[in-house]
C-alpha positions as CSV (number, residue, x, y, z in Angstrom):
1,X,8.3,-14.9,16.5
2,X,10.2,-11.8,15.7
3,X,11.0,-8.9,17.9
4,X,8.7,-6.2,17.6
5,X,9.8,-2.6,17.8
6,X,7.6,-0.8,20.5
7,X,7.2,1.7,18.3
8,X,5.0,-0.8,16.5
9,X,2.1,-2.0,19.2
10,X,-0.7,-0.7,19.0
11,X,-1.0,0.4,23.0
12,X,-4.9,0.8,22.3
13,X,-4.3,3.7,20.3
14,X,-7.2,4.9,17.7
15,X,-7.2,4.7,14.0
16,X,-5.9,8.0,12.8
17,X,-7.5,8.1,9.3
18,X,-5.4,11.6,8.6
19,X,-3.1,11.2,5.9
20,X,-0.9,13.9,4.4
21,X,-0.1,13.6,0.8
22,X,3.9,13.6,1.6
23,X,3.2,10.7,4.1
24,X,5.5,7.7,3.0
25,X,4.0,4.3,2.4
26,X,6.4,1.2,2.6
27,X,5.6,-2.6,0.9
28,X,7.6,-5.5,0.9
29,X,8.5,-6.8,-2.2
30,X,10.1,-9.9,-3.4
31,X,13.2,-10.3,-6.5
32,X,10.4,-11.5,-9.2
33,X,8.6,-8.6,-9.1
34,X,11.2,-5.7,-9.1
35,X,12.6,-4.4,-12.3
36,X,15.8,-2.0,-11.5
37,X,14.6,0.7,-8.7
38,X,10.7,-0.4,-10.2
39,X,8.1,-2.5,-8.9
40,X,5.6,-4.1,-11.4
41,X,2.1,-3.2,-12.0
42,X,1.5,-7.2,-11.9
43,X,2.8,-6.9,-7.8
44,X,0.5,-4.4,-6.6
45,X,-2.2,-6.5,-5.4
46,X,-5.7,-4.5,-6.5
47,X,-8.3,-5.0,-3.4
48,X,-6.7,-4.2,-0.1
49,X,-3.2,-3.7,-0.6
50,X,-1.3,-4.3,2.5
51,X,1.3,-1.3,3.6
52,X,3.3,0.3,6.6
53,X,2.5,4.4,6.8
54,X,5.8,6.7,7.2
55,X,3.7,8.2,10.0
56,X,4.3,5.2,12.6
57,X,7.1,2.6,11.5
58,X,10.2,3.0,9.6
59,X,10.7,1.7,6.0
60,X,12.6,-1.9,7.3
61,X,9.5,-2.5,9.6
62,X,7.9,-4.4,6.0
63,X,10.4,-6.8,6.8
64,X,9.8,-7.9,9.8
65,X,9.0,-11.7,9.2
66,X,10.0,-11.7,5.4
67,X,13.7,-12.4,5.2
68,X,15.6,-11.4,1.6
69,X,12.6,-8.8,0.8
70,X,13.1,-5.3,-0.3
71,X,11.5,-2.4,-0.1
72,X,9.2,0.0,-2.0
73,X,8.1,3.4,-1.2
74,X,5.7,6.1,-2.7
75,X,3.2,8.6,-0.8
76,X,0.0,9.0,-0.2
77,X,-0.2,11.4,-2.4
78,X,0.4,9.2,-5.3
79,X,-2.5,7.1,-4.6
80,X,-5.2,8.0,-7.4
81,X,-8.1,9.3,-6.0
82,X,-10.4,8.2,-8.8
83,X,-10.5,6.4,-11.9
84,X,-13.3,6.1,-14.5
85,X,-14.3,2.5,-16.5
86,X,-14.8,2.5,-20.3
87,X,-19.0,2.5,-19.4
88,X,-17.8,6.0,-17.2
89,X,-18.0,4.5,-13.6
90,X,-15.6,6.0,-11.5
91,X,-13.7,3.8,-9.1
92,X,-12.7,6.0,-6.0
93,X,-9.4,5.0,-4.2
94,X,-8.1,5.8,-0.6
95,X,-5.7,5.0,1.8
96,X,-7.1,3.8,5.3
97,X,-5.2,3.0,8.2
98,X,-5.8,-0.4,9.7
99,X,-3.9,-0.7,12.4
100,X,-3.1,-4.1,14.2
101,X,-2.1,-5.4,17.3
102,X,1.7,-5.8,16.4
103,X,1.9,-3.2,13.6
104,X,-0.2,0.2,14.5
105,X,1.2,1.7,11.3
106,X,-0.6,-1.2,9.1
107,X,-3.1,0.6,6.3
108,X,-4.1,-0.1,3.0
109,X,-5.5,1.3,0.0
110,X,-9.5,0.4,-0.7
111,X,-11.9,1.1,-3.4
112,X,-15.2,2.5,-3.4
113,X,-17.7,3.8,-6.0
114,X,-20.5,6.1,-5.3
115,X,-19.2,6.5,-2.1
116,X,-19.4,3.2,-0.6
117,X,-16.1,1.1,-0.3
118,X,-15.7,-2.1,0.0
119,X,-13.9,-5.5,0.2
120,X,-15.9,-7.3,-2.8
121,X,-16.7,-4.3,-5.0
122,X,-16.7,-5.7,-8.5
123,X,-14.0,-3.5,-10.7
124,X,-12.9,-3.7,-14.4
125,X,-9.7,-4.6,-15.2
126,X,-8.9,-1.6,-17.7
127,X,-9.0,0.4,-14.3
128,X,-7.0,-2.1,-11.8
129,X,-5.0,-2.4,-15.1
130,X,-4.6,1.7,-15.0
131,X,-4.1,1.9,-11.5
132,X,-1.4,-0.7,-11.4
133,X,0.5,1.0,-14.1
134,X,0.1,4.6,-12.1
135,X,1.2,3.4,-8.6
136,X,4.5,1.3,-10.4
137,X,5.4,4.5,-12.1
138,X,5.3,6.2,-8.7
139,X,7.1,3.3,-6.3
140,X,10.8,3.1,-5.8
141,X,12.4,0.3,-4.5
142,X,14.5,1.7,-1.5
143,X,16.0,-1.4,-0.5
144,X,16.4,-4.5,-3.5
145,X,15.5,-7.9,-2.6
146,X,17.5,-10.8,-2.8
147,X,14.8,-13.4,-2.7
């Protein structure tokens, strides 16, 4: 088991759903998905998408228990809030944090329409394909992979 940074455990702190727009968001990312200092639309994962918030962990805490990953980065702020279907549905995105016992800075991006998110929400793939396409342009890989 690796160590874990106290500044990591939760403590029994709350969920702190306040997210500035400048807030840094950090993935782990593997070789095969990195082009340059670019991470491919095909690696962000649509429903759920697992990330550390700047907020509470440092951008090497994603690699705690992946040896040879890197790292990418973008903000909160880069997150679309919306996105509409070819039928004019529009998908609503946010990040929420979802903090766990050995990593309280754990969040994720969700998406919702009509105001109700959730984890089985059926989407299009012209819009995970556009929202793909606009977080990759946005992430930079701070730290390149060797695996």
């Amino acid at each position: 088991m690796p160590d874990i940074p106290e500044r990591l455990r939760r403590r029994g702190r709350p969920v702190d759903d306040t997210f500035e727009a400048e807030e840094q968001l950090y993935r782990a990312c593997r070789r095969e998905h990195v082009v340059e200092t670019r991470l491919l639309p095909a690696a962000i994962s649509f429903r759920d998408w697992s990330l550390n918030r700047g907020k509470y962990s440092e951008p090497e805490d994603v690699l705690i228990g992946r040896e040879g990953f890197g790292i990418a980065k973008f903000k909160v702020g880069d997150v679309p809030t919306s996105l509409c279907s070819a039928t004019g549905n529009i998908f609503d995105f946010r990040v929420e944090h979802a903090p766990e016992e050995d990593n309280y800075s754990h969040s994720r991006i969700i998406v919702g329409r009509d105001g109700t998110f959730r984890h089985n929400l059926d989407v299009p793939s012209q819009v995970k394909k556009s929202f793909r396409q606009i977080l990759s342009d946005k992430l930079t890989i701070i730290q390149q992979p060797e695996v």
